[in-house]
N, C-alpha and C positions, 0 to 999 in steps of 0.2 A: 380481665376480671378486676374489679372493685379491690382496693386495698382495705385494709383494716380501719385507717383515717379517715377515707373520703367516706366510708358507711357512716363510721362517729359522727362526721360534719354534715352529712346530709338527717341522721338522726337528731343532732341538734337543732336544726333552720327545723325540719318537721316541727320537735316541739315545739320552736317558735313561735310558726306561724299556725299552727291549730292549740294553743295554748295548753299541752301536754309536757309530763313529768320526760324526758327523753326517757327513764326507764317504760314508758308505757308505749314506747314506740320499738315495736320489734322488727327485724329486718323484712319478715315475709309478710307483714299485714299493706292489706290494698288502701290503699290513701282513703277512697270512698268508703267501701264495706265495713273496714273496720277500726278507720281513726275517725271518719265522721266529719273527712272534707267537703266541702258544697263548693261549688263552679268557682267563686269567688276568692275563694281561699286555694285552689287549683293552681289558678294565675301568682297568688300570692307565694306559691310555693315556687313556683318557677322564677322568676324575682329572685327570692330567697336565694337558692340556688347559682345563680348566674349573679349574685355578689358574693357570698361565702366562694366560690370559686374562681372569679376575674373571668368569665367564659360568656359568651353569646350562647344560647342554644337556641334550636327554631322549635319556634311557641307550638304548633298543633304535632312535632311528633315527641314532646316533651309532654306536651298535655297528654298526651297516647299513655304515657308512663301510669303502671295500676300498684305497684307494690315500692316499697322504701330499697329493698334490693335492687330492683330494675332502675330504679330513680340513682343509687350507685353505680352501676354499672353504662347506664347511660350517659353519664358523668362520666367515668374516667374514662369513656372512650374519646370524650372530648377533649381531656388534659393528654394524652395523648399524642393530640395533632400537633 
């Protein structure tokens, strides 16, 4: 499970990269449905991600990732290894 930090740090890069208040980004909203990512900014987010963290991830089952929780937990399963 996702620690308290890596949620923060992935909440932050979100707002980053969809140009959002980080308070507007809540753990359980799906990237698409409800922060209003387009394909382009998907990649951007992975990016994001895979430097706020020093990690590789593989693009298509990162791309899979639909909610800011999942995109945590997806994550600290990496820092993990």
């Amino acid at each position: 499970m996702a620690d308290e930090d890596t949620l923060e740090r992935v909440i932050k890069v979100t707002g980053r990269v969809l140009g959002l208040d980080p308070s507007e980004v809540a753990p359980g909203a799906n990237f698409i449905f409800d922060l209003g990512a387009e394909s382009s900014q998907s990649v951007e987010l992975v990016m994001g991600f895979e430097a706020e963290f020093d990690i590789d991830m593989d693009q298509e089952q990162a791309l899979a990732v639909q909610t800011v929780q999942d995109a945590a937990e997806f994550i600290a399963k990496h820092l993990d290894k």
